[in-house]
C-alpha positions as CSV (number, residue, x, y, z in Angstrom):
1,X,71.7,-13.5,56.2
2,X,70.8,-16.6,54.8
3,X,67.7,-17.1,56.7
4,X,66.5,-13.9,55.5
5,X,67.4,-14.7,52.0
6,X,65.2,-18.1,52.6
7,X,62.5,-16.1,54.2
8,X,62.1,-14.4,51.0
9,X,62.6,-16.5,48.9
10,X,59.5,-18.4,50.5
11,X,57.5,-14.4,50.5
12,X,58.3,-14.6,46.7
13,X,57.2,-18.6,46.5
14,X,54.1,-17.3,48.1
15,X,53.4,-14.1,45.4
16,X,53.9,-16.4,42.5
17,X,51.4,-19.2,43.4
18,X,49.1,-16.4,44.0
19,X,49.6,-14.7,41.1
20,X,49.3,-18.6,38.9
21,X,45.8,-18.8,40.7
22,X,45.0,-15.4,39.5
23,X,46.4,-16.0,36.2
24,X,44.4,-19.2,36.1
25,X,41.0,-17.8,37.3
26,X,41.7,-15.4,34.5
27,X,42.3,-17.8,31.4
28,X,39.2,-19.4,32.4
29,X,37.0,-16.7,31.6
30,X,37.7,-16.1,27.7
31,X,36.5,-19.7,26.5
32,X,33.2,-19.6,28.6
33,X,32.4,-16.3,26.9
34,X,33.9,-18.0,23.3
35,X,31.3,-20.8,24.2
36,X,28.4,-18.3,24.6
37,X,29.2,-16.5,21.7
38,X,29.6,-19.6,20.0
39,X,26.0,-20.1,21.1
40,X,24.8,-16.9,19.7
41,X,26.5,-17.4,16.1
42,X,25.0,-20.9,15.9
43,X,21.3,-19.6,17.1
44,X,21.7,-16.7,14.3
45,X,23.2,-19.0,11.7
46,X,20.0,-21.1,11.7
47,X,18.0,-17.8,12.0
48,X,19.5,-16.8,8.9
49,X,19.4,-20.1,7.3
50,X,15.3,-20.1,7.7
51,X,15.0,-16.4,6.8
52,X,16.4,-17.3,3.3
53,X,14.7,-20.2,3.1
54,X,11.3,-18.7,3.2
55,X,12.7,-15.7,1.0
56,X,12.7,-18.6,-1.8
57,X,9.6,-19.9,-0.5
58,X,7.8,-16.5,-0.7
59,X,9.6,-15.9,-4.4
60,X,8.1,-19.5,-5.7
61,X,4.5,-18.5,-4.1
62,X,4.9,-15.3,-6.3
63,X,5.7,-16.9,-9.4
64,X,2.9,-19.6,-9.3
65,X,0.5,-16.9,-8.4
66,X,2.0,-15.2,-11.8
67,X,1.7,-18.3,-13.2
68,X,-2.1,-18.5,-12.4
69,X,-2.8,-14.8,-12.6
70,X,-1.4,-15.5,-16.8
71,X,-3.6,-18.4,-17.2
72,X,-6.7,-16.4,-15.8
73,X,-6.0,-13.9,-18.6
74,X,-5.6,-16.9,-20.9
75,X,-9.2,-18.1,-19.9
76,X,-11.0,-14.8,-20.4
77,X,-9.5,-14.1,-24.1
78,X,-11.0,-18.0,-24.8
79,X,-14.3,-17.1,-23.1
80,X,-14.1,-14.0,-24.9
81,X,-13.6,-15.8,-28.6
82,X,-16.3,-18.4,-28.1
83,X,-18.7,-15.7,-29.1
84,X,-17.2,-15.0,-32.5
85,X,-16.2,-18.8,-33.4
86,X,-18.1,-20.3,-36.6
87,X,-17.3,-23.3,-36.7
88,X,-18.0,-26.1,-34.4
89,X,-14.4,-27.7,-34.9
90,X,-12.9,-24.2,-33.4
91,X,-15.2,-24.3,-30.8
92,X,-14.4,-27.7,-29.6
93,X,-10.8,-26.5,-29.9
94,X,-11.1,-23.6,-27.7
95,X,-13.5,-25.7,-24.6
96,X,-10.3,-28.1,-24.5
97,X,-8.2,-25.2,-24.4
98,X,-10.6,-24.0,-21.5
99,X,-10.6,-27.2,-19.7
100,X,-6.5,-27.9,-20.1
101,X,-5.5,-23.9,-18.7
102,X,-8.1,-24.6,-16.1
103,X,-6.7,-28.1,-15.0
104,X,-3.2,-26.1,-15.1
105,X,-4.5,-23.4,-13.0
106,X,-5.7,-25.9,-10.5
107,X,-2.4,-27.7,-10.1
108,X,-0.8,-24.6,-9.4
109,X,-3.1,-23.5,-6.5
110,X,-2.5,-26.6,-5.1
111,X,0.9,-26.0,-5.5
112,X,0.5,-22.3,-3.9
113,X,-1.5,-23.9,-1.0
114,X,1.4,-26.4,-0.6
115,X,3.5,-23.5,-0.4
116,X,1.8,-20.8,1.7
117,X,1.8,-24.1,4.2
118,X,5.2,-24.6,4.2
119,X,5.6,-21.2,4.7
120,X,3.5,-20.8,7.8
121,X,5.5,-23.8,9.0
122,X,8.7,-22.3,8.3
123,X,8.0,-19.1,10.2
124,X,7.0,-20.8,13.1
125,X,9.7,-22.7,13.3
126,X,11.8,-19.1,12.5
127,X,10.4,-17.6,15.4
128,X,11.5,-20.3,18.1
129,X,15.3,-19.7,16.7
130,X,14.5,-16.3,16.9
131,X,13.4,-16.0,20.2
132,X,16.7,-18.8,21.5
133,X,18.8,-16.0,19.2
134,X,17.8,-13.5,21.6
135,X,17.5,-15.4,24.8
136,X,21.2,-16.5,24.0
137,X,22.4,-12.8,23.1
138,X,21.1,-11.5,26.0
139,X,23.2,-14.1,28.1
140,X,25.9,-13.4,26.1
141,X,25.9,-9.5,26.7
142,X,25.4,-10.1,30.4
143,X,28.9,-12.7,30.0
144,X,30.6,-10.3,28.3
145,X,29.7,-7.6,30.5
146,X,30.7,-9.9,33.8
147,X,33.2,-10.9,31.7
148,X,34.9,-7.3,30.9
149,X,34.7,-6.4,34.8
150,X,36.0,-9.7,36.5
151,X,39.1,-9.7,33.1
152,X,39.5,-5.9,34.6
153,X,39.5,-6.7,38.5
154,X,42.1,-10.1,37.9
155,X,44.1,-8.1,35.8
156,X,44.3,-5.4,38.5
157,X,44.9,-8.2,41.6
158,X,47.6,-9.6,39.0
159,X,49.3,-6.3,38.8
160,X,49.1,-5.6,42.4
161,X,51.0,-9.2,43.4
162,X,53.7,-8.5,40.7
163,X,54.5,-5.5,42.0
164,X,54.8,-6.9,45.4
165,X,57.0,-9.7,43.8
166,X,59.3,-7.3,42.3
167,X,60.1,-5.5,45.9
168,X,61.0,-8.9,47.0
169,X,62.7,-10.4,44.5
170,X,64.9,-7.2,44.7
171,X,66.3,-7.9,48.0
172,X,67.1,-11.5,46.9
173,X,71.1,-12.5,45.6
174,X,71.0,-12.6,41.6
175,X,72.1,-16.3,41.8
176,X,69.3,-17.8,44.1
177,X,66.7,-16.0,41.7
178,X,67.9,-17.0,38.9
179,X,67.9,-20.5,40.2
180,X,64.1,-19.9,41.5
181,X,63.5,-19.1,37.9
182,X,65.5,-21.6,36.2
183,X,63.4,-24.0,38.3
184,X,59.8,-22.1,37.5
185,X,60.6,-21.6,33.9
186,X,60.7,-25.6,33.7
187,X,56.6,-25.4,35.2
188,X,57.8,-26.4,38.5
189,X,57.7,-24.4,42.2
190,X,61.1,-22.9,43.0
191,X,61.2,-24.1,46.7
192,X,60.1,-27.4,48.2
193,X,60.2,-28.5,52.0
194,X,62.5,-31.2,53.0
195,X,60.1,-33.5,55.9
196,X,61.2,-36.8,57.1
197,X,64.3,-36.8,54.7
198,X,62.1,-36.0,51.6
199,X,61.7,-33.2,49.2
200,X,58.3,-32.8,48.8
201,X,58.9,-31.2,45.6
202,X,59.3,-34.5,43.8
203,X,59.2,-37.0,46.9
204,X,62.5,-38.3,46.3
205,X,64.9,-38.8,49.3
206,X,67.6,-36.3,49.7
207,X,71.1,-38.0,51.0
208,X,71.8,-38.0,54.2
209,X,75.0,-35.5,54.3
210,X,72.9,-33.3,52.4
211,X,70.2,-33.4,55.1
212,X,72.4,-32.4,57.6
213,X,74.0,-29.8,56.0
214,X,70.6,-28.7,55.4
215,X,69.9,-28.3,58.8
216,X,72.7,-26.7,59.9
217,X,72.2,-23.4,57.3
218,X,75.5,-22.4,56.5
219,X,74.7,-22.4,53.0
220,X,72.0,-22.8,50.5
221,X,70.9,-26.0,49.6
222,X,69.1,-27.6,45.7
223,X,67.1,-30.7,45.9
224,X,69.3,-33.1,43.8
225,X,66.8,-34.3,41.8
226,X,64.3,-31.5,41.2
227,X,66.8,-28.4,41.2
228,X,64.0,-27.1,43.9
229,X,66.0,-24.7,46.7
230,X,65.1,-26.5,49.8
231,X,64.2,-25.3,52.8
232,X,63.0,-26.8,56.2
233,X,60.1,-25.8,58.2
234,X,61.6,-25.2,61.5
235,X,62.9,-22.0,59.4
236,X,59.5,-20.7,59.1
237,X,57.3,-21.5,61.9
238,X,60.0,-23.2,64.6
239,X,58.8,-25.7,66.8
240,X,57.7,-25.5,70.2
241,X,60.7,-25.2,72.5
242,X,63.2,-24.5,69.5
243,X,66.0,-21.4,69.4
244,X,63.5,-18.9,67.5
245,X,64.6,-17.7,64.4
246,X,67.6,-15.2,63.9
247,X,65.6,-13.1,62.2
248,X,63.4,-10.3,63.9
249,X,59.7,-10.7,63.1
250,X,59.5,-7.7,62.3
251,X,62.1,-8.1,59.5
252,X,59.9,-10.5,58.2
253,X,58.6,-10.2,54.6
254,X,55.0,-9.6,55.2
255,X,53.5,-12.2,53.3
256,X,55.1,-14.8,56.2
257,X,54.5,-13.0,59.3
258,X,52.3,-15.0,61.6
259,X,52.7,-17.7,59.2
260,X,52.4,-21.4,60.3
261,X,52.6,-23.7,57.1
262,X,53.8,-23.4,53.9
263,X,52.6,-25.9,51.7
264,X,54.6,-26.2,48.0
């Protein structure tokens, strides 16, 4: 009875290391696809960033060329008046007025041209962070898409072990699995080997009396120091020339038939 309870004990050891590697795998999916979609809101900040930049660009081009397309008005009401000045003083007046608008209007087509330059710059540069934004959204949907089926097949492997789990831990006495929790609940594996004297749960040397008792299975035995149940592996794969074990292979939890080692 007691080598049966072991047996599974070691079956449910077994399902719940499986089930942590799933359970890892799984975990490490969500902050690759948090760093891709990181990528993707960086890529379309900047996108944005550029697009409203040469929104203020565009809306200072337009209000020079206002600015010139006023002054041009302004120059043909002055050429316009020069034919009905009289006097020489009010002609002079309005050629300076001529010269300054036009000396005005110049700056400000510089100014334009200074603009429409930054402008074309600005929109090449735009359409390199446009092009990354949708290189790095496509990844991104293909992640998320990977990402969606692998979440769905661990979730499923997960489910299947549990459920295995449960049929086990069913058939195991209330107080050795709630010591196998106690013991997992502290981030620790329930069971450890005892080899050369030593629990290979924490490597610390179990006494002596202990190790014989151990040996003799009559009763269930806790690693002093770790709280680990303990088990030797004689009980699982006997050695050559040893009494087999009292329990019927076929009795055997599936998870340890033809099993050789089991590492903790």
């Amino acid at each position: 009875m007691l080598k049966k309870q072991i047996l599974l004990l070691l079956a449910l050891h077994t399902e719940d290391q499986k089930i942590q590697e799933l359970q890892i795998n799984l975990e490490k999916l969500a902050p690759e696809l948090a760093e891709q979609e990181a990528l993707v809101k960086a890529q379309q900040a900047a996108f944005d960033e550029f697009s409203a930049r040469l929104v203020d660009l565009e809306k200072s081009k337009r209000s020079k060329e206002v600015e010139v397309e006023t002054a041009e008005a302004r120059l043909k009401d002055f050429q316009t008046k020069l034919s009905i000045i009289k006097t020489n003083k009010e002609y002079q007046a309005a050629l300076k007025e001529i010269a300054d608008t036009k000396k005005i209007n110049k700056t400000i087509e510089d100014q334009i041209l200074e603009l429409m330059k930054q402008i074309d710059t600005l929109k090449a540069d735009r359409q390199g962070v446009e092009e990354g934004l949708k290189g790095a959204t496509e990844v991104f949907e293909k992640k998320k898409q990977a990402f969606e089926t692998e979440t769905a097949s661990l979730r499923g492997e997960i489910e299947k072990w549990r459920a295995e789990r449960d049929k086990i831990a069913a058939q195991i006495q209330p107080p050795l699995i709630s010591q196998y929790q106690r013991v997992r609940k502290s981030g620790k594996e329930g069971m450890a080997e005892v080899s050369g004297g030593t629990c290979q749960g924490c490597y610390m040397r179990v006494p002596a009396q202990l190790y014989i008792e151990l040996q003799k299975l009559t009763v269930i035995h806790y690693c002093p120091s770790c709280h680990r149940i303990l088990y030797l592996a004689d009980w699982v794969a006997p050695k050559e020339g040893s009494p087999k074990a009292e329990l019927p292979k076929e009795e055997l939890p599936k998870e340890l038939k033809d099993h050789k080692e089991v590492s903790v």
